[in-house]
C-alpha positions in Angstrom: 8.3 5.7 -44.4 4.5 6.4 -44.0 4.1 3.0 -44.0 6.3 2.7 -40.9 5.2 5.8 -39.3 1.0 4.6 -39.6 2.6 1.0 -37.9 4.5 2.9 -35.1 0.9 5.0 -35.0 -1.5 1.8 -34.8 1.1 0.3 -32.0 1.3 3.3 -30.0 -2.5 3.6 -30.0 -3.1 -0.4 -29.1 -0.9 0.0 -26.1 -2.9 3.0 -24.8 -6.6 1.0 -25.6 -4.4 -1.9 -23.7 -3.6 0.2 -20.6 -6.6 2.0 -20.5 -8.9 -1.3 -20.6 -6.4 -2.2 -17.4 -7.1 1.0 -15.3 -10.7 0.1 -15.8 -10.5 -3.3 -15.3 -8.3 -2.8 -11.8 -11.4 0.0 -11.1 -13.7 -2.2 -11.4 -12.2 -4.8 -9.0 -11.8 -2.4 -6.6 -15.3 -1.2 -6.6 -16.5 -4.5 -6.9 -14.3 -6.0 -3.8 -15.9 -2.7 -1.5 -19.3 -3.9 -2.3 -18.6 -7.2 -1.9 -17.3 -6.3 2.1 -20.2 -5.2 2.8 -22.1 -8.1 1.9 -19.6 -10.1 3.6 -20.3 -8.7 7.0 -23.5 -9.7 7.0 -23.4 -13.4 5.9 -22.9 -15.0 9.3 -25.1 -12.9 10.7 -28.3 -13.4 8.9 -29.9 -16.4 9.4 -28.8 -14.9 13.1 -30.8 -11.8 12.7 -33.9 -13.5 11.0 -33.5 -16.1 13.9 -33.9 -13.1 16.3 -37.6 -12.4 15.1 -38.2 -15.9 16.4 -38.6 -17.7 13.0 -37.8 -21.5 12.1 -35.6 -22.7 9.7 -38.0 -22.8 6.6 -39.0 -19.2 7.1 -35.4 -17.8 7.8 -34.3 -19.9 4.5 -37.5 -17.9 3.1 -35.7 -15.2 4.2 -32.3 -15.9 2.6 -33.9 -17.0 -0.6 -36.2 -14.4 -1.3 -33.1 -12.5 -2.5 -32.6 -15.1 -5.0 -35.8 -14.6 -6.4 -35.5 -11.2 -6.7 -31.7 -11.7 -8.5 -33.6 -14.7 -10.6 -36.4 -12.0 -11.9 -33.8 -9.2 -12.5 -30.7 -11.1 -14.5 -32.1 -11.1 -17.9 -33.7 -7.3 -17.6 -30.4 -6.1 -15.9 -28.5 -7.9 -18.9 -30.6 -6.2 -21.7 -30.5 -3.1 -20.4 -26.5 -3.1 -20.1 -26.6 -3.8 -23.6 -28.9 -1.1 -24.8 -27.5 1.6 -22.0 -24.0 0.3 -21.0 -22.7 -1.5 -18.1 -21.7 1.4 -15.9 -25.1 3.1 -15.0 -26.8 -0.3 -14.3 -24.0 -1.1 -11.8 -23.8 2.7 -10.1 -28.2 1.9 -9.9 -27.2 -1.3 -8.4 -24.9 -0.1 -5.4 -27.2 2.4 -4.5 -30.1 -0.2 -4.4 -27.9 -2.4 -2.4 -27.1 0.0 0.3 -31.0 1.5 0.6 -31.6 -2.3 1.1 -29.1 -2.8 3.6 -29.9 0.8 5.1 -33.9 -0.4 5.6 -32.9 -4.0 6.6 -31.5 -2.5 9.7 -34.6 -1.0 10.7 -37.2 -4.1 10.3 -39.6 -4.5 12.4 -41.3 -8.1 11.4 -40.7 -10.9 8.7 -42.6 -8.9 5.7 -40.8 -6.1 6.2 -37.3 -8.7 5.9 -38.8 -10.2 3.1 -39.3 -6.9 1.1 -36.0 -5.4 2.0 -34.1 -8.7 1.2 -36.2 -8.4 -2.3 -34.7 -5.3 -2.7 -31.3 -6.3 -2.0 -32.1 -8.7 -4.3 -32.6 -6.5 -7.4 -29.5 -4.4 -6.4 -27.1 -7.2 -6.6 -28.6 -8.5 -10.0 -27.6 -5.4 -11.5 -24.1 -4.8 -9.7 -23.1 -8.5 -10.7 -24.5 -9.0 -14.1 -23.0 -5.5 -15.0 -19.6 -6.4 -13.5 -19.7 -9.6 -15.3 -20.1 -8.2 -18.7 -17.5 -5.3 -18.1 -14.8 -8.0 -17.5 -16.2 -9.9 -20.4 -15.8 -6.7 -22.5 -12.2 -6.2 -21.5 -10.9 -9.8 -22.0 -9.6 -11.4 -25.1 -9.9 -15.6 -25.4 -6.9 -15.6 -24.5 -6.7 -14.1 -21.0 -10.2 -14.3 -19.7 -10.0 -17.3 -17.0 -7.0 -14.8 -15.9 -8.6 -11.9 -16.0 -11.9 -13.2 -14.5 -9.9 -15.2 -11.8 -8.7 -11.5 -10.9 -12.4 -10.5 -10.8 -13.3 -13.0 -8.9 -10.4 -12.8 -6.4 -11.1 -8.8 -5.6 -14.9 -10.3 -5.2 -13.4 -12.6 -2.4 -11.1 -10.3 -0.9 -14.4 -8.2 0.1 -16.6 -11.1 0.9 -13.8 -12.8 2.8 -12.7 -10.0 5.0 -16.5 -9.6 5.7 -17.5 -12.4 7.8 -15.3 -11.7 11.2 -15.7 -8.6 11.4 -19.4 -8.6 10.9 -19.6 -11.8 13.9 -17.8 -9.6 15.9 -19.9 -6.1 15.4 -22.7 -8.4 16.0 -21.3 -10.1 19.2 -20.3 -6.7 20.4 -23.1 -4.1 19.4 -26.3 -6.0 18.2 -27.0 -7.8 15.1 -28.1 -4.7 12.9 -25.0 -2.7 12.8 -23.1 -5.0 10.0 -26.7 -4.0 7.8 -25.8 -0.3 8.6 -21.5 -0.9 7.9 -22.6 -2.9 4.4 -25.2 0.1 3.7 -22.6 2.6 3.5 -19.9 0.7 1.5 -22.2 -0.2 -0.9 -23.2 3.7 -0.7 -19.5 4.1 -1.5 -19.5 1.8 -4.3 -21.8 3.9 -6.5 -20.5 7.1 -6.1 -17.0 5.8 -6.6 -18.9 4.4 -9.9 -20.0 7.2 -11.0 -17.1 9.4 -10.3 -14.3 7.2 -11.6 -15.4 4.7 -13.8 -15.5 4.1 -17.2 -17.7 2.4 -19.9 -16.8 -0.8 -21.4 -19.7 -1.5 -24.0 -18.3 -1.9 -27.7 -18.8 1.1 -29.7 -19.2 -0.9 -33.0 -23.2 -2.2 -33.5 -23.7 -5.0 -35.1 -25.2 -3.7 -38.6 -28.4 -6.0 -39.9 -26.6 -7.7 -42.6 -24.2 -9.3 -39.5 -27.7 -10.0 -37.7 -28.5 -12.3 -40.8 -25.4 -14.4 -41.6 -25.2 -14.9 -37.9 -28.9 -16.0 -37.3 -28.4 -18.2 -40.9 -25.1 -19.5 -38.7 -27.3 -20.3 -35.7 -25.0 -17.7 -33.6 -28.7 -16.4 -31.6 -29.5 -16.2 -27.8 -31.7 -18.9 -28.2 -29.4 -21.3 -29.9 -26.6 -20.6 -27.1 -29.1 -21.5 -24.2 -30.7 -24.5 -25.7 -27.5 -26.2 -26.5 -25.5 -29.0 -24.3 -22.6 -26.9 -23.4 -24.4 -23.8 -21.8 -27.6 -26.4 -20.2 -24.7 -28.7 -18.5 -22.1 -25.3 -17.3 -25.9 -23.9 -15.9 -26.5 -27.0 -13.9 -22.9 -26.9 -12.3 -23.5 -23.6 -11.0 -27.1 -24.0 -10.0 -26.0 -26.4 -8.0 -22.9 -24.1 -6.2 -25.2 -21.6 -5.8 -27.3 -23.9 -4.2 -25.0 -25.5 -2.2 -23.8 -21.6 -1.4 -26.8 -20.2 -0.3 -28.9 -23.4 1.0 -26.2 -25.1 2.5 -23.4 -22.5 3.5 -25.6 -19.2 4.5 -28.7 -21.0 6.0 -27.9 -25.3 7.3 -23.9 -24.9 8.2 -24.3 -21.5 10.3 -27.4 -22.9 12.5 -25.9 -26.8 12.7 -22.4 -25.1 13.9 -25.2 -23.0 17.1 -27.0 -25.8 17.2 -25.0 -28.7 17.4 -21.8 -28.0 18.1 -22.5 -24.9 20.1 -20.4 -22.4 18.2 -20.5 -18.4 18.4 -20.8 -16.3 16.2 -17.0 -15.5 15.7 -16.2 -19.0 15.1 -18.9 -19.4 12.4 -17.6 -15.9 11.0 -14.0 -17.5 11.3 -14.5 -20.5 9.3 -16.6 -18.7 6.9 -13.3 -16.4 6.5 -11.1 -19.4 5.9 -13.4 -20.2 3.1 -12.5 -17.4 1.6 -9.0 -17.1 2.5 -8.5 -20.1 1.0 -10.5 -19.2 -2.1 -8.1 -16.2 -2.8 -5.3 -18.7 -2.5 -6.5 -21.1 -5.4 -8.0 -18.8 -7.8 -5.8 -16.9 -10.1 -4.2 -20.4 -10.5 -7.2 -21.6 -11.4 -7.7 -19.2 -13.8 -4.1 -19.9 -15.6 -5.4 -23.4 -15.7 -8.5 -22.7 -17.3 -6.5 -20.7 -19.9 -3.6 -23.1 -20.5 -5.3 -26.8 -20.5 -9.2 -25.5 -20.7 -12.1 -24.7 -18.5 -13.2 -28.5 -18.3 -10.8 -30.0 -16.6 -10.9 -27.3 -14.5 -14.3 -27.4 -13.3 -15.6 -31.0 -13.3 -13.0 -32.3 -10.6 -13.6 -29.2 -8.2 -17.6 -29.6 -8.4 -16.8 -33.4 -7.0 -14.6 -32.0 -4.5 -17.3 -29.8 -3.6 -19.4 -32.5 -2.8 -17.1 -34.1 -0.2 -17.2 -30.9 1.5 -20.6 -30.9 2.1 -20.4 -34.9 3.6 -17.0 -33.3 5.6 -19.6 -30.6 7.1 -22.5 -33.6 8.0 -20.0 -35.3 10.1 -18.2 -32.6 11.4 -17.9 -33.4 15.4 -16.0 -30.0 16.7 -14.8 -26.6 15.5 -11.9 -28.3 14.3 -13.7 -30.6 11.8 -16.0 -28.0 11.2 -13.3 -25.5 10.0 -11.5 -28.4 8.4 -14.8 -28.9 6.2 -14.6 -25.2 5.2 -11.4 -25.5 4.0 -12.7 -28.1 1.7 -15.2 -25.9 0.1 -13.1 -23.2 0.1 -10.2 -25.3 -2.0 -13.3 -26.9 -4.6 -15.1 -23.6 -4.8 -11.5 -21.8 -5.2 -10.5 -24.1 -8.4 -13.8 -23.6 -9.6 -12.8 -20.1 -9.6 -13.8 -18.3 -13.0 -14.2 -21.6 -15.6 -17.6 -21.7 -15.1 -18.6 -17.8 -16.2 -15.6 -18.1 -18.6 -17.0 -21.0 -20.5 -20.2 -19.4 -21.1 -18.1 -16.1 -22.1 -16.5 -18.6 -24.6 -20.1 -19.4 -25.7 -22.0 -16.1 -26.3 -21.5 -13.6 -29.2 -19.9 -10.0 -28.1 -23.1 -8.3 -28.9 -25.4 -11.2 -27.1 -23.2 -10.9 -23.7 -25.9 -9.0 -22.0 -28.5 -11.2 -22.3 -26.7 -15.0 -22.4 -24.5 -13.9 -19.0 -28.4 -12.9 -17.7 -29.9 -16.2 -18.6 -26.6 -17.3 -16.7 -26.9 -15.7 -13.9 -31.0 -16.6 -14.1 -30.3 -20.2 -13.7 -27.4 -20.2 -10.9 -29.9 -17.8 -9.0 -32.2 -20.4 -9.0 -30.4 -22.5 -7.1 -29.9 -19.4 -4.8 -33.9 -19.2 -4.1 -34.4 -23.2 -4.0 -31.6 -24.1 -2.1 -32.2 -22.1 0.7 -36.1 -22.9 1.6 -35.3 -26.7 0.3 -32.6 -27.1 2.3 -34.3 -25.0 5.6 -37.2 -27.2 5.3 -35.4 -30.6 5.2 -33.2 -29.4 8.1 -36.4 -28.7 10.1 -37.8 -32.1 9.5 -34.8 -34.3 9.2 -31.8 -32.4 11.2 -28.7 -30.9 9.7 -26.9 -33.7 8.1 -30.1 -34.7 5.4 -29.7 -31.4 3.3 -26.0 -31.7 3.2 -25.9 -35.1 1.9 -28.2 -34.1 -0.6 -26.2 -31.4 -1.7 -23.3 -33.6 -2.3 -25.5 -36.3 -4.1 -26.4 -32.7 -6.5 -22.3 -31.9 -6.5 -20.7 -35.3 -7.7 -23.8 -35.9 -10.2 -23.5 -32.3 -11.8 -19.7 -32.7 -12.0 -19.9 -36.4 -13.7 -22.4 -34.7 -16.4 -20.4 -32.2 -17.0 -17.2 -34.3 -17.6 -18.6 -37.5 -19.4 -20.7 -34.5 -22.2 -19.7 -31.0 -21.7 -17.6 -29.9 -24.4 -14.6 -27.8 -24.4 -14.6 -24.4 -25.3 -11.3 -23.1 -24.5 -9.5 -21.7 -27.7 -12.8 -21.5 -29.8 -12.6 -19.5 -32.9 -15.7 -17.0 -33.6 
């Protein structure tokens, strides 16, 4: 009878941890997708708003990239200090840094002053996504996480993607700085919905010393994750989308759609939005792919598809082809989904999330800082179509690696 009773005990107490780990997860989404509209608004704007102060294109990608550096620098110490503090003040710092960022972009005056608010911006978002990432890493099991991060991701797109119209249109309408001023107060609202309603998802349990050792004897360290093939070939797949995002997609699509094909705004904002439309559409069944056949063939196939997106977006002739190409990249970058963050998840000891998911995010930020100036400066010198043929020449070569030597890592037992 005790015996029974303890078993009724332990279920009824799993299926509380169970739905409380959802109501934090389904939080988290939803503070995550409010942030995320704010940033949204502002992505066909931008290069618009640094064009404004009459830069070129390799000082407006300067502009756009400088964030990247500041994410690159901050990923790692974001990540060790959600391990050693928890996740849930490092994202609540990060909101409010995002919307002071957003709050002072507003107001600049010249291209330092862009420079050193975008930095800013920079560090916020390192700490928001890092911490978000390792929250949903916490809650997941093996077994669910290409679901659950699929989820993540798809709240993350519902912001971002409900962002870009709206923010072409408050820029056509009333000025370029008032989608800054709109993303400055919902990512205000972000961290004092943090801090109000949301709880902490770092383990309780430390790892005691004599753990330390048998897993260092094992080779289970930071260092051994990030040197091997798996994590070096998963990192240059997203380097190379966040690359393509940021260089390609913020900075050479918006000014070749003005330039060339004589688009406004709201028709750059549109496409931009059917990116993301389409993204939502494709990714929680990208996630139950990743968790029923493995993140491989998941993610190989849609970096190739990728790259004909960006060859789509060189020889677009019209709006039509040009929001043809978008729904391309929003269909590669859609099945792509969560496989990539999941397979490093798959990779990194519970107690060594914070700083592997940093190194992560380190090397796909890369790509976010080199792909913009790279890609602005070839497009001054060559035209439009050179740095979008390069990016697809990065795309199908990553996504080759990857298939012909990346392991799988779906169903691994710790």
């Amino acid at each position: 009878m005790a015996a029974a009773e303890g078993a009724a005990a332990g279920a009824e107490a799993s299926r509380f941890a169970a739905l409380r780990e959802q109501r934090v997860f389904l939080t988290l989404c939803v503070l995550i997708m409010v942030n995320q509209l704010g940033f949204g608004l502002i992505t066909p704007v931008l290069p618009l708003y640094a064009d404004s102060f009459g830069l070129g294109p390799s000082a407006i990608g300067l502009v756009i990239g400088i964030y990247g550096a500041a994410r690159f620098l901050a990923n790692v110490p974001a990540g060790r200090v959600a391990e050693a503090k928890g996740r849930r003040p490092v994202l609540i710092a990060g909101a409010l840094i995002n919307a002071l960022s957003a709050a002072l972009m507003a107001s600049a005056q010249s291209l330092p002053q862009l420079l050193l608010y975008r930095l800013l911006g920079g560090l916020g978002a390192a700490t928001v996504l890092v911490a978000g990432q390792i929250m949903v890493a916490d809650i997941a099991t093996p077994l669910n996480r290409g679901r659950l991060s699929s989820a993540y991701q798809g709240f993350f797109l519902v912001g971002v993607g409900l962002g870009p119209l709206p923010g072409g249109i408050l820029a056509d309408h009333f000025g370029l700085r008032v989608p800054f001023i709109v993303f400055a107060a919902t990512a205000a609202l972000t961290g004092v919905a943090a801090f109000f309603v949301l709880r902490e998802t770092k383990p309780a349990r430390p790892v005691l010393p004599a753990e330390r050792v048998e897993r260092a004897a094992g080779g289970e360290s930071v260092r051994a994750v990030v040197l091997s093939w798996a994590f070096v070939l998963v990192a240059a797949v997203t380097f190379v989308q966040f690359f393509a995002r940021t260089g390609a997609m913020f900075n050479v699509v918006p000014l070749l759609g003005r330039e060339e094909l004589g688009l406004s705004s709201s028709q750059i904002g549109l496409a931009l939005t059917l990116v993301n439309v389409l993204n939502i559409a494709t990714l929680y069944h990208a996630g139950v792919w990743s968790d029923r056949i493995g993140r491989k063939p998941v993610i190989w196939p849609s970096t190739v598809i990728a790259g004909l997106s960006m060859l789509a977006f060189a020889w677009s002739g019209n709006f039509a082809m040009f929001a043809g190409s978008a729904l391309l990249w929003g269909l590669a970058s859609g099945i792509s989904g969560p496989s990539p963050g999941a397979y490093v998840v798959d990779l990194a000891p519970p107690d060594l999330r914070g700083r592997v998911i940093g190194i992560y995010r380190t090397c796909s930020d890369a790509g976010y800082i080199v792909g913009p100036i790279l890609l602005g400066w070839l497009g001054g010198v060559a035209g439009f179509t050179a740095p979008l043929v390069l990016t697809a020449v990065l795309f199908v070569a990553s996504g080759a690696a990857f298939a012909l030597f990346a392991p799988e890592t779906h169903g691994r037992s710790r």
